[in-house]
C-alpha positions in Angstrom: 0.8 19.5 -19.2 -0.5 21.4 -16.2 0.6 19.3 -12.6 -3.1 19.5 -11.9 -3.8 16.8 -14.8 -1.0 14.7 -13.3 -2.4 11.6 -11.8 -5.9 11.2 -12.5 -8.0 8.4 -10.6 -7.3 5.0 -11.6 -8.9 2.2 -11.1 -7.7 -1.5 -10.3 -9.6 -5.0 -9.1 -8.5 -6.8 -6.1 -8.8 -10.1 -5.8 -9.7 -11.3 -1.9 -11.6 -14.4 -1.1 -12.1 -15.2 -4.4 -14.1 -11.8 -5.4 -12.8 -8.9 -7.5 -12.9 -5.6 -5.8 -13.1 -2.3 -8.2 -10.1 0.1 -6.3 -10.2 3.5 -7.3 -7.4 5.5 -6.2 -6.0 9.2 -6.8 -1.9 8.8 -7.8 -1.7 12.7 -7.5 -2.1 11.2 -3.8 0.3 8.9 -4.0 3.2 11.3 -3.9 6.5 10.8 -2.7 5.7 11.9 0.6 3.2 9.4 1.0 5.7 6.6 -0.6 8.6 8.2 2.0 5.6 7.4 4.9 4.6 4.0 3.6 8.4 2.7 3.6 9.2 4.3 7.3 8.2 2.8 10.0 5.5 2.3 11.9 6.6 4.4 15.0 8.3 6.7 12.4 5.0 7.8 10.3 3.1 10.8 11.2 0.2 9.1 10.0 -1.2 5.2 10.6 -1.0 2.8 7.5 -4.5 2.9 7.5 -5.1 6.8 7.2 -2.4 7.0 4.5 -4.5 3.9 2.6 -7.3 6.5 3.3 -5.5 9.6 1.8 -5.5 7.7 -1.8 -8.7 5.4 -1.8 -11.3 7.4 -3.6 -13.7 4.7 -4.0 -14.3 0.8 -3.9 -17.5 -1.4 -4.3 -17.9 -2.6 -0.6 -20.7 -2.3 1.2 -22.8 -2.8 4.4 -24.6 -6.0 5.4 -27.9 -3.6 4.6 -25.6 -3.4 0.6 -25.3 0.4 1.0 -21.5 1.3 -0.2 -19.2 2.1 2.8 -16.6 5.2 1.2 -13.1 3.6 2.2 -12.5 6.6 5.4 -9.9 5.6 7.9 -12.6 4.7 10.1 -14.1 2.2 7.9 -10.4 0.6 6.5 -10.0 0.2 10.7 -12.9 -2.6 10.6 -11.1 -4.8 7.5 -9.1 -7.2 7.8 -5.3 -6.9 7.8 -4.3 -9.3 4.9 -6.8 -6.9 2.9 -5.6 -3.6 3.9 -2.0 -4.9 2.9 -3.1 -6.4 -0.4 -4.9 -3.0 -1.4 -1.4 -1.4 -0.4 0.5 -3.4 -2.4 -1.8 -3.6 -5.7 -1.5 -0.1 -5.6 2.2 0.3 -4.9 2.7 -2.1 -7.7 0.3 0.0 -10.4 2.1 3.1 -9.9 5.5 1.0 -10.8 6.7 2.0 -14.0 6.0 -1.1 -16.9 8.5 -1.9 -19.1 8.0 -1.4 -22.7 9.1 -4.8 -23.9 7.9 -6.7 -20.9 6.3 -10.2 -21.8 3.1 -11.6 -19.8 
């Protein structure tokens, strides 16, 4: 397997405020550099928890008050609220956790 086809986009759905919101995301993205600069602190990061949401996020279904979709850039993610920005974070975080074979619903 070539490191190239390591990682494909994946998608997940967020639930916030009671609506389901199709997250695609790039693992390749999601490397252990990024993981080393979501862990570290704030002051610590060379790069906000915002723009590092924005290195992965490849696309969602928000949009505009117009409904044109707004791409998930650092400068958009900076107009969301906080309780979102940290559930996409952790719904990612927790679908690149390795599943356990035998693991019961």
């Amino acid at each position: 397997m070539r490191l190239s086809d390591l990682g494909r986009e994946r998608t997940i759905s967020v639930q916030y405020e009671g609506a389901a919101i199709a997250v695609t995301f790039s693992p390749k993205a999601a490397n252990a550099e990024w993981l080393e600069q979501m862990a570290s602190d704030a002051d610590e990061r060379s790069k906000s928890f915002v723009e590092l949401l924005a290195d992965v996020l490849v696309h969602w279904d928000v949009e505009d008050d117009d409904g044109q979709p707004l791409p998930p850039t650092a400068q958009i993610l900076r107009q969301v609220p906080f309780d979102l920005l940290n559930l996409l974070g952790e719904q990612i975080l927790e679908s690149l956790a390795p599943k356990k074979a035998n693991a019961r619903p």
